[in-house]
C-alpha positions in Angstrom: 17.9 -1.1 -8.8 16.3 -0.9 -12.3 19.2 -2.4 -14.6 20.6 0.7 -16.4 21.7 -1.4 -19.7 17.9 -2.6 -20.4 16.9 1.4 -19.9 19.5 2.2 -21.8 19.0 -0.2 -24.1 15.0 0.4 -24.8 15.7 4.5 -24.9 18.4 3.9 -27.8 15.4 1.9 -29.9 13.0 4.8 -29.2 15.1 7.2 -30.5 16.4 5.5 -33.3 12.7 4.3 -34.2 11.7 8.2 -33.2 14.1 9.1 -35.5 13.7 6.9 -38.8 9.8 7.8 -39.1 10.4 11.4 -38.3 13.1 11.8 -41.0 10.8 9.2 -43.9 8.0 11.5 -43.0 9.4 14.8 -43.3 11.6 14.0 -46.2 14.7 15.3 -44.4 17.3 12.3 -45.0 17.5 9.8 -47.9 15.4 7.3 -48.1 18.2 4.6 -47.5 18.9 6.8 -44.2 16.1 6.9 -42.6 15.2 3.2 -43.2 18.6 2.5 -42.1 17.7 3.7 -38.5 14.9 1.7 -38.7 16.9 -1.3 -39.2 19.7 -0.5 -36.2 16.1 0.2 -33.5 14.7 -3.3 -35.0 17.9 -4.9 -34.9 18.5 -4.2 -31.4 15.0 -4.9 -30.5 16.3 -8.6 -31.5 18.4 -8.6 -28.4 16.1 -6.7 -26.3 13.4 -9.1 -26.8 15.1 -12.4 -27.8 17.0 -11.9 -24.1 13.6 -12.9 -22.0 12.0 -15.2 -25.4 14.9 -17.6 -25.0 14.8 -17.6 -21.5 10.4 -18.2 -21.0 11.4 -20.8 -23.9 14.0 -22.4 -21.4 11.7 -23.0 -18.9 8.3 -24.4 -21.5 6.5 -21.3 -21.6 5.5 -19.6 -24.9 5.1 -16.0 -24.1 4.2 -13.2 -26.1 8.0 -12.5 -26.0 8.4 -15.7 -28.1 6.1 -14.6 -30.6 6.8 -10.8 -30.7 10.8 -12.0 -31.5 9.8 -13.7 -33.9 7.6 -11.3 -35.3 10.6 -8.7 -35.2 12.3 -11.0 -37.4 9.8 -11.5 -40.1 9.2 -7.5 -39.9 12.8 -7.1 -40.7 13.1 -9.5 -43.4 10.3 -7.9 -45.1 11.7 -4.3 -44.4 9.2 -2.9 -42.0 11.3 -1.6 -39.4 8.7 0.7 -37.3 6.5 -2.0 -36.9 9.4 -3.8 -35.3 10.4 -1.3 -32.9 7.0 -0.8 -31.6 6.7 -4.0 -30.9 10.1 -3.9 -28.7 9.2 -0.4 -27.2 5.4 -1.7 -25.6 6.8 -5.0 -24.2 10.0 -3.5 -22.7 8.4 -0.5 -21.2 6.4 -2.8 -19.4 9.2 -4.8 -18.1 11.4 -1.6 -17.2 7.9 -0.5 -15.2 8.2 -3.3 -13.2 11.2 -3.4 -12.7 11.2 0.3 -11.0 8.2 -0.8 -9.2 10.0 -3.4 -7.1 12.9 -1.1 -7.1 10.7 1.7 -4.8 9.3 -1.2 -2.7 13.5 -2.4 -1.6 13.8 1.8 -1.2 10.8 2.1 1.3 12.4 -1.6 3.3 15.5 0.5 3.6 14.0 3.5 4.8 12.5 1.1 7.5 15.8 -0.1 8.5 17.7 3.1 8.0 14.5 4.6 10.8 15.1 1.7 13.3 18.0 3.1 15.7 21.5 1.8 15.5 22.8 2.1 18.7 21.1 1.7 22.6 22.0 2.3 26.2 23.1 -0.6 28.0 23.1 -1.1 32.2 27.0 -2.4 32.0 29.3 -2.8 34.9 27.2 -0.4 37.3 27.1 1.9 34.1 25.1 3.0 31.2 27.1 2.5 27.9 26.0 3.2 24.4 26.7 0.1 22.1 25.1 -0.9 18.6 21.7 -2.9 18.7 23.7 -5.8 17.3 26.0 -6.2 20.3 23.0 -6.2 22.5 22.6 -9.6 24.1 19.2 -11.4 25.7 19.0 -10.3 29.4 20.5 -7.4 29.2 19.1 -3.8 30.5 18.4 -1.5 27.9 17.6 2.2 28.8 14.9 3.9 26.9 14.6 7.8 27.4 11.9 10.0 26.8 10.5 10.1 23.2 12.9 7.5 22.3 12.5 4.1 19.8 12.6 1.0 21.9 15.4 -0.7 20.2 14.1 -4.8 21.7 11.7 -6.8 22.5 11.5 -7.1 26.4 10.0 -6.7 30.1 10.3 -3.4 32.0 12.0 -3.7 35.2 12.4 0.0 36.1 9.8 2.7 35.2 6.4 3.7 34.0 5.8 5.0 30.8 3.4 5.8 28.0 4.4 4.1 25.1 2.4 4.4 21.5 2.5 0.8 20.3 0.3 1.6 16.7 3.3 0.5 15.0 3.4 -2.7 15.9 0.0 -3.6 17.6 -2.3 -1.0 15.6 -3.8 0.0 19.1 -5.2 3.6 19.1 -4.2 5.6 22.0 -1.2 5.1 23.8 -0.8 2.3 26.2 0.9 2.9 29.6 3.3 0.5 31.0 4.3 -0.6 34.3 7.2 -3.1 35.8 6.4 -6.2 34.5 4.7 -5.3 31.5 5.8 -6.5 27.8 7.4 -4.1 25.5 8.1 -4.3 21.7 10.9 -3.2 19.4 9.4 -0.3 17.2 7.2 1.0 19.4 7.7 4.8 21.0 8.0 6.0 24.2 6.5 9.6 24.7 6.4 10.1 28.3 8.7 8.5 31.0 11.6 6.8 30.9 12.0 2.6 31.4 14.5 0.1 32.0 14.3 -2.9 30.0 15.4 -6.8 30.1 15.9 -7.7 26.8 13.8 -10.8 25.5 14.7 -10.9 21.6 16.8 -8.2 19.6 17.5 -7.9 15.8 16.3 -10.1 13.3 14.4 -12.0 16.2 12.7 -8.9 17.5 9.4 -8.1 16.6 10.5 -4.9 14.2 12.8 -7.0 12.4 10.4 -10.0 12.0 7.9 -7.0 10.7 11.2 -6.3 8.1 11.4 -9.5 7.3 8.1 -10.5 6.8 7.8 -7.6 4.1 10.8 -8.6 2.0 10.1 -12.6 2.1 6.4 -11.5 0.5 7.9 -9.4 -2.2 10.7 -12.4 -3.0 8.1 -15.5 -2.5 5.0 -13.7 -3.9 3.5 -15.9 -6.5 4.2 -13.7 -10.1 0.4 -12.4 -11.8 0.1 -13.8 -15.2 -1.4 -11.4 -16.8 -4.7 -12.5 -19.2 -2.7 -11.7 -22.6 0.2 -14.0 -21.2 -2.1 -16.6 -20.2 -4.1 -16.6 -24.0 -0.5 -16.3 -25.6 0.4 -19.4 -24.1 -2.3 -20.8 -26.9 -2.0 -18.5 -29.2 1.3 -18.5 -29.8 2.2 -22.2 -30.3 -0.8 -22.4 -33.4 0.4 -19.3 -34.5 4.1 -20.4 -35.2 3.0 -23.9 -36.4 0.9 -22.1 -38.8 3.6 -19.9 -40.0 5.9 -22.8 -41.0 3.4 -24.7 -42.4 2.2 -21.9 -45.1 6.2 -21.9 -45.9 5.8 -25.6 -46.6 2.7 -25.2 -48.3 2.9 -22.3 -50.5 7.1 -22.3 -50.6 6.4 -18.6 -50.5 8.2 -16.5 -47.7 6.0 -13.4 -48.0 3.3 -15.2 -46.8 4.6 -16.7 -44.1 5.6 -13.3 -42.7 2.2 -11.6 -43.8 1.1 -14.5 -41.3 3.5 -13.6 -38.5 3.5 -9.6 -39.2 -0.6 -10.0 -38.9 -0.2 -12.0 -35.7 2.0 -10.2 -33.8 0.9 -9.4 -30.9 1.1 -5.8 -30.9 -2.6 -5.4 -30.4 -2.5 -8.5 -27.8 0.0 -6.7 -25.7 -1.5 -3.4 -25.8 -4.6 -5.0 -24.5 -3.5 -4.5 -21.3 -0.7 -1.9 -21.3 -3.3 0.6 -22.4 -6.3 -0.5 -20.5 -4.3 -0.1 -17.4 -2.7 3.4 -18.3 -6.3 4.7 -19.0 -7.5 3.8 -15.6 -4.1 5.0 -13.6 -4.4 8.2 -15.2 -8.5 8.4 -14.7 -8.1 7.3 -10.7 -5.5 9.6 -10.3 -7.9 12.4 -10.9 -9.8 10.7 -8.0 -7.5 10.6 -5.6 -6.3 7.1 -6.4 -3.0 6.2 -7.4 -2.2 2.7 -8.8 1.8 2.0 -9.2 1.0 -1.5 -11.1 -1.3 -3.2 -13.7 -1.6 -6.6 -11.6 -3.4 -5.1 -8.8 -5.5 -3.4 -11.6 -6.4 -6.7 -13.0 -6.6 -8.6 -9.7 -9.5 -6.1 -8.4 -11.7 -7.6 -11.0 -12.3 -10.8 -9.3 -11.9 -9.6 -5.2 -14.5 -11.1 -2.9 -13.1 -10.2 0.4 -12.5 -6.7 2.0 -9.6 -7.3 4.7 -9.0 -3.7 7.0 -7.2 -2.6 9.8 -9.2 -0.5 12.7 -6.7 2.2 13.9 -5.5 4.9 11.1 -8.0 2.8 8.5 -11.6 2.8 9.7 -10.8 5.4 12.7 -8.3 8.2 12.3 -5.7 6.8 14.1 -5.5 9.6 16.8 -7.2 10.5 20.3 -9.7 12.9 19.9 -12.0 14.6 22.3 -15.5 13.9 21.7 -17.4 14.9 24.3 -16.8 17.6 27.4 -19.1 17.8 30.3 -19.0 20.5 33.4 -19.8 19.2 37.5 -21.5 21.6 40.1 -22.1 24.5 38.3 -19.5 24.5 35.9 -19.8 24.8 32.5 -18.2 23.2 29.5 -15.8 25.7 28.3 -14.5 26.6 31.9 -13.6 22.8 31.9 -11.8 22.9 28.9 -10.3 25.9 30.0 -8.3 24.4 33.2 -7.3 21.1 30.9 -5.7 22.8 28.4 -3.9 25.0 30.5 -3.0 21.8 32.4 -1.7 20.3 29.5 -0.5 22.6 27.7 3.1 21.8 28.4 2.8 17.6 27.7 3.7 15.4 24.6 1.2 13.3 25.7 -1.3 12.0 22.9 -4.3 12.9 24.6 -2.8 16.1 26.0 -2.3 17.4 22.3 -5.6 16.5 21.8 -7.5 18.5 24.3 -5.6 21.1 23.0 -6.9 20.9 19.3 -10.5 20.4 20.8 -9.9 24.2 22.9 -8.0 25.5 19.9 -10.8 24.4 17.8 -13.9 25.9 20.0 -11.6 29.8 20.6 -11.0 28.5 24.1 -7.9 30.1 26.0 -6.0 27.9 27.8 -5.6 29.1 31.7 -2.0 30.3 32.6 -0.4 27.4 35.0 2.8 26.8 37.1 4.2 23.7 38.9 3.9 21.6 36.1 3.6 18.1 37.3 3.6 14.6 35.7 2.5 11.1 36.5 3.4 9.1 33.7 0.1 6.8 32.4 -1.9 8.9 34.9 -2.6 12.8 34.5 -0.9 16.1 36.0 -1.1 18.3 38.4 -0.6 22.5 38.0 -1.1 25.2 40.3 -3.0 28.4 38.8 -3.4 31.6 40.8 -3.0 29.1 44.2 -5.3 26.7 43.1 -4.5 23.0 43.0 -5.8 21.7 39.5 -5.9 17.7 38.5 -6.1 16.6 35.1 -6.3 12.6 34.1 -7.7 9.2 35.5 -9.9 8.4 37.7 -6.9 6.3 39.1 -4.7 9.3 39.8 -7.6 11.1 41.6 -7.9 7.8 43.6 -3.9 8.1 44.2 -4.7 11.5 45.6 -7.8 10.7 47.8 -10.7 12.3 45.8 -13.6 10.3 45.4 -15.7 10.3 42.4 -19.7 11.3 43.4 -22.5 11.7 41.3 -22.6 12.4 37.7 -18.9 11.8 37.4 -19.2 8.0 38.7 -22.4 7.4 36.4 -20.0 9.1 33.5 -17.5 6.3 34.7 -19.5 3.1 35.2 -20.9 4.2 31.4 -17.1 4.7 30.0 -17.1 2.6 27.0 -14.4 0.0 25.7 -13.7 2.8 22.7 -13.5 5.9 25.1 -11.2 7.1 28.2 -12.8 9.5 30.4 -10.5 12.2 31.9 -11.5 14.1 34.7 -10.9 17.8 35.9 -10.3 18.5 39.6 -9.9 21.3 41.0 -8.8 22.3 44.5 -10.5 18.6 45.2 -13.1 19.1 43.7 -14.5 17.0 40.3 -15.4 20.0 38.1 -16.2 18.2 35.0 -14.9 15.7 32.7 -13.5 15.1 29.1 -14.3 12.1 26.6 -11.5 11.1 24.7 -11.8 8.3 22.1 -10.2 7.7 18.2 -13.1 8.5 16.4 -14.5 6.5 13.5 -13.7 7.7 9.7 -16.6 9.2 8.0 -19.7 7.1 6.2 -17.8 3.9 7.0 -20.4 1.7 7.0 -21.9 3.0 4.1 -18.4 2.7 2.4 -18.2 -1.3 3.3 -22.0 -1.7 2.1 -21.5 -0.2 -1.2 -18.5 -2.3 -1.1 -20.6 -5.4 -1.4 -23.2 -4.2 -3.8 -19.9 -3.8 -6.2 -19.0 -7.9 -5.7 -17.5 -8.2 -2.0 -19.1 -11.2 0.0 -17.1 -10.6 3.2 -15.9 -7.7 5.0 -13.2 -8.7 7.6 -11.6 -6.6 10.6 -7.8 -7.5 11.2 -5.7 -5.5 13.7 -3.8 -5.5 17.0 -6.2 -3.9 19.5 -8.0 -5.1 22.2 -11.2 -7.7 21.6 -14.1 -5.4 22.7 -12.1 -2.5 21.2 -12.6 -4.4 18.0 -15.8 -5.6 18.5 -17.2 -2.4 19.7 -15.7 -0.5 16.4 -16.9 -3.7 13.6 -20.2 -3.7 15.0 -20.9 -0.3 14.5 -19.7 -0.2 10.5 -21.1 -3.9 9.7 -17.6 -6.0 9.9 -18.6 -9.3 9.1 -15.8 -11.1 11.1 -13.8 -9.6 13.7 -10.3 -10.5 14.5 -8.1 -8.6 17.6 -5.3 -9.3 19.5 -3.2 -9.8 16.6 0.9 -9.2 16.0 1.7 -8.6 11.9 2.6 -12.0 11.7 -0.7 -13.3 13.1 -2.5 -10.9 10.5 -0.3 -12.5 7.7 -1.3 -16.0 8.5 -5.1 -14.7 8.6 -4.4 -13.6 4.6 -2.8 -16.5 3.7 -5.8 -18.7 5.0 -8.3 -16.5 2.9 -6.6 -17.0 0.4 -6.2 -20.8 0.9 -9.6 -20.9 1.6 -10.3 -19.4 -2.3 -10.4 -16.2 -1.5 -9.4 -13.0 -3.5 -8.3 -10.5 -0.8 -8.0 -6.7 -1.0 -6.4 -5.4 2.1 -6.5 -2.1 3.3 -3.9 -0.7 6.0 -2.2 2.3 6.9 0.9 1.5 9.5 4.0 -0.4 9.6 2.7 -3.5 11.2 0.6 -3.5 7.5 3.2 -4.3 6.1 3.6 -7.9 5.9 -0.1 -8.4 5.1 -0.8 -5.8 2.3 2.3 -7.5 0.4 0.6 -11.1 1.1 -2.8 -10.0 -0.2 -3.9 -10.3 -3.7 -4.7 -6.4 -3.5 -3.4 -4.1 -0.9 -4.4 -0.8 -0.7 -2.3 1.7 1.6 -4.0 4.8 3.3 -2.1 7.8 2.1 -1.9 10.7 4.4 -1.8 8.8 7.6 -0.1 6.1 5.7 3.6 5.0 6.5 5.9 5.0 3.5 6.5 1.2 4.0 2.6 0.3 3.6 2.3 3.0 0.6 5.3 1.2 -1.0 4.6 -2.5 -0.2 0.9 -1.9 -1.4 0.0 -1.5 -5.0 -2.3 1.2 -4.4 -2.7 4.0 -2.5 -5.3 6.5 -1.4 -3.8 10.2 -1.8 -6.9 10.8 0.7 -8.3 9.6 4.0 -11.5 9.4 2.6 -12.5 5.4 2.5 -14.9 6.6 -0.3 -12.6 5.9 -3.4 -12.7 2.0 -2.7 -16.4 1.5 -4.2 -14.9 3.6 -7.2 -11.4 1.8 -7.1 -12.9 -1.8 -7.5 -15.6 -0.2 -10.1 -12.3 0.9 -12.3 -10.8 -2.3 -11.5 -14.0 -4.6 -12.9 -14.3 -2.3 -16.2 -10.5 -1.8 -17.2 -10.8 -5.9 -16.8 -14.1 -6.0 -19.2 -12.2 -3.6 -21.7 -9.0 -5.5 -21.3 -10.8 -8.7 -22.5 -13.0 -6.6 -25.2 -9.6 -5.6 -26.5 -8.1 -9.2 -26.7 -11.4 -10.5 -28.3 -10.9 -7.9 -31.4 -7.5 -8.2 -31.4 -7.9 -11.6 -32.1 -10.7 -11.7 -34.6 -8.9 -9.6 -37.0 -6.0 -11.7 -36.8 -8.1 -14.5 -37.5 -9.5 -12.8 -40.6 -6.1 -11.5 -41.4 -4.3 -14.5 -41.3 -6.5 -16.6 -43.1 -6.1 -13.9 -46.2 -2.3 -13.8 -45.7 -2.5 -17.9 -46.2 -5.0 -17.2 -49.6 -2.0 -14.5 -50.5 -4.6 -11.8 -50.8 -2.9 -9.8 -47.7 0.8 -8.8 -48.9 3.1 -8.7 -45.7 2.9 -4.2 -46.4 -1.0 -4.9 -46.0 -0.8 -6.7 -43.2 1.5 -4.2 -41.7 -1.4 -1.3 -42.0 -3.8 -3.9 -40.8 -1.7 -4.8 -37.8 -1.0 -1.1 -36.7 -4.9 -0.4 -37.3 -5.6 -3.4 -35.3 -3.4 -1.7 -32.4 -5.1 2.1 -32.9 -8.3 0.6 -32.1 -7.6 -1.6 -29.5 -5.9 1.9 -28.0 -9.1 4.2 -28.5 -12.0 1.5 -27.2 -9.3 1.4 -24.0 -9.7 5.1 -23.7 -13.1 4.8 -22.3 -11.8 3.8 -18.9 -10.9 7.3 -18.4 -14.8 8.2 -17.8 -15.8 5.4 -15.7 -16.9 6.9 -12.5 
């Protein structure tokens, strides 16, 4: 959690610093009051701030911390107390920001846990017995019920199933599972029931490697020196040597702190701070919402676009795209009998012939003897008649052959699309094309992406090869990459970015995770997005629409232009103002009006960012 004392801490200088200038301004305390509040807020900005400057000085860095404490100092010795405080309220806002911003990522690993079940059926003495996932051991039987979390890695032994691996593998529709068949921890069961041998459980499991993976990137990730910090480690040392040496020089003491009130690096640390607010607040109006200034900076030099397929460039969800009618019958009659079929299933695809009748105003038929072959289809009665719905591997298991247009509509069933038939009293009446269907304007999304500065567009996820390959070609992935666990996808990041790469990675699901926290960038779909990928990414999309990344890396290149702008003035009127403070012509109140107009403006030029489109 966010330490309370430092919060604490930097709200007691804001009111004490609110206070002081409100009272001098208004006239409502003595002079000697009102300056004395002043002096408390400076005063504790020297521990505020000379916390983190002893410690950056510990380890051979000059920050800006180093400079800013000093700068409080000389501020208070030559009594201007506001200027002190501000400097203490910018830099520890910032630090408190982050802080709460790691905070919500721990919060979201939590939630992970906290989701993951804590208890499991186990096949014990001739019995089932419910015992915590931690007393599970390899080779045992774990039970997994309908709709039901499984809890370990393993091999089924007993059932069939259809079990929605997206969490884990990233695969579209459902996969259906058989004896023999691997199963993964995390992954959902939604029809049928199985018997597992467990193969790995806990920490070892695939879920908890996922967990793991996520925390060990938010510990081990390499900090962002931001482009103030890494000019203060220049500035800085010159500035302080200068400082002493006009003490030695002039043996006056008001020009040494015109030198260090002129150089503090108010101005140099709002650079950033409000370069980075502008452009949070402007692609917030857009549907964009950033939780951190690094990714902000970082966008300005990505050269590689890393996504995943399902829930990123498709929906994430079966859809029906196509219905066709056999021997007379007609599309909506079709639909008709496999809604009222399936009107009564969890199954993925069932809720989505559903949506496709509720969508067109068709009525599903009215159906009894509801029954289901898990991975395979179901079979109703209406009004007498026998009606089929699902595979052309059920019909097979009921001895109806597929003739005509329904085997062409077969042999052409593509690698992205399952074709479900319709039978009815043995007879093929039509068929349904179900398939996750691709985002809008993709491809002119990842084209516009590389007229804004990507080089490489690259396709990461957990589905099948010619799924993969059959999706990227049709958007313009430049490299393809399937078959892959989180883990895999990690190791795929880190060699980008070995390779010199500046990644921004865009994901949606848990098995994200892990490789939006090891990108430079990562960039979480919102409304299909889990909370673990919102929270492990820096940014987030409050809208499916793939759209706002052209405008997101466009707001990411200007607020970096602006940022340097800013730094570039900043430091040309310290330059000027310094070398008056050395000739004694700036007094240390002077420089005081000078530094705080150096800051307004470096404030105002940031406020552009809030039109960039």
């Amino acid at each position: 959690m966010v330490e309370r004392r430092k919060v604490m801490l930097l709200g007691v200088v804001i009111v004490l610093a609110a206070t002081s200038w409100l009272t001098d301004v208004l006239s409502l305390l003595p002079k000697g009051t009102s300056s004395l509040f002043g002096l408390v807020a400076a005063v504790l900005g020297v521990l505020f701030i000379g916390h983190s400057a002893i410690g950056t000085l510990m380890d051979g860095v000059f920050g800006i911390d180093v400079l800013a404490a000093v700068a409080i100092i000389a501020s208070i010795y030559v009594g201007e107390y506001i200027a002190a405080a501000v400097v203490v309220i910018m830099l520890g806002g910032g630090e408190v920001l982050e802080d709460i911003a790691f905070s919500r990522a721990t919060s979201a690993i939590e939630k992970l846990v906290e989701d993951f079940p804590q208890t499991a059926f186990v096949v014990r003495e001739g019995g089932e017995v419910e015992v915590p996932i931690s007393e599970i051991e390899v080779g045992e039987t774990v039970i997994v019920k309908p709709g039901g979390m499984i809890p370990v890695d393993g091999v089924i032994r007993v059932g069939k199933a259809t079990v929605n691996q997206a969490s884990v593998t990233g695969e579209s529709l459902p996969v259906e599972k058989a004896p023999g068949d691997e199963v993964f921890s995390g992954t959902m069961v939604e029809l049928g029931a199985l018997e597992v041998e467990t193969t790995a459980v806990g920490d070892k499991s695939t879920y908890g490697q996922i967990i793991s993976m996520v925390r060990e990137a938010q510990i081990h990730r390499a900090p962002i020196v931001s482009l103030a910090d890494k000019f203060a480690g220049y500035y800085i040392p010159v500035i302080l040597v200068i400082g002493v040496a006009v003490l030695l020089w002039t043996k006056s003491p008001l020009r040494m702190a015109s030198v260090f009130i002129i150089a503090c690096p108010c101005a140099l640390t709002l650079a950033t701070p409000t370069a980075v607010v502008a452009s949070i607040g402007n692609s917030a109006r857009k549907g964009i919402l950033i939780r951190n200034g690094e990714s902000l900076e970082l966008l300005g030099s990505v050269d590689t676009l890393v996504v995943d397929k399902t829930g990123t460039i498709t929906s994430g969800k079966p859809t029906v795209v196509d219905v066709k009618g056999y021997s007379g019958y007609d599309a909506t009659q079709v639909l008709s009998y496999a809604a009222g079929a399936e009107r009564h299933s969890e199954h993925p695809i069932a809720r989505a012939v559903l949506a496709r009748a509720e969508e067109g105003g068709v009525t599903p038929l009215e159906c009894s003897e509801f029954e289901v072959y898990p991975g395979l289809g179901v079979c109703v009665t209406h009004e007498g008649s026998s009606i089929v719905v699902g595979s052309e591997k059920l019909l097979r298991e009921n001895g109806i052959a597929l003739q005509g247009q329904a085997r062409e509509d077969l042999e052409t069933e593509e690698a992205t699309r399952s074709v479900i038939f319709v039978v009815v009293d043995g007879q093929v009446v039509g068929s349904l094309m179900v398939s996750d269907t691709l985002r809008e304007g993709v491809r002119e999304v990842l084209a516009e992406m590389k007229r804004n500065g990507v080089k490489k567009t690259v396709m990461l996820t957990g589905d099948k090869v010619e799924v993969a390959e059959s999706i990227g070609a049709k958007v313009g992935i430049d490299i393809i990459e399937a078959d892959l666990m989180p883990d895999e996808k990690v190791e795929r990041i880190h060699a980008l970015k070995a390779g010199g790469s500046r990644v921004l990675m865009v994901g949606d699901g848990i098995n994200d995770a892990p490789a939006l926290a090891a990108a430079d960038v990562g960039v979480a779909m919102g409304l299909t997005g889990t909370d673990i990928a919102m929270e492990t990414a820096g940014i987030t999309l409050a809208t499916d629409r793939l759209d706002r990344l052209p405008t997101l890396l466009r707001i990411g290149k200007e607020t970096m232009k602006v940022v340097k702008l800013n730094i570039v003035f900043a430091m040309l009127v310290n330059f000027l103002g310094i070398t008056l403070s050395i000739m004694g012509i700036v007094t240390p109140l002077m420089a005081s009006l000078i530094h705080e107009s150096n800051a307004m403006i470096v404030m105002l030029n940031a406020l552009r960012l809030l039109r960039v489109d």
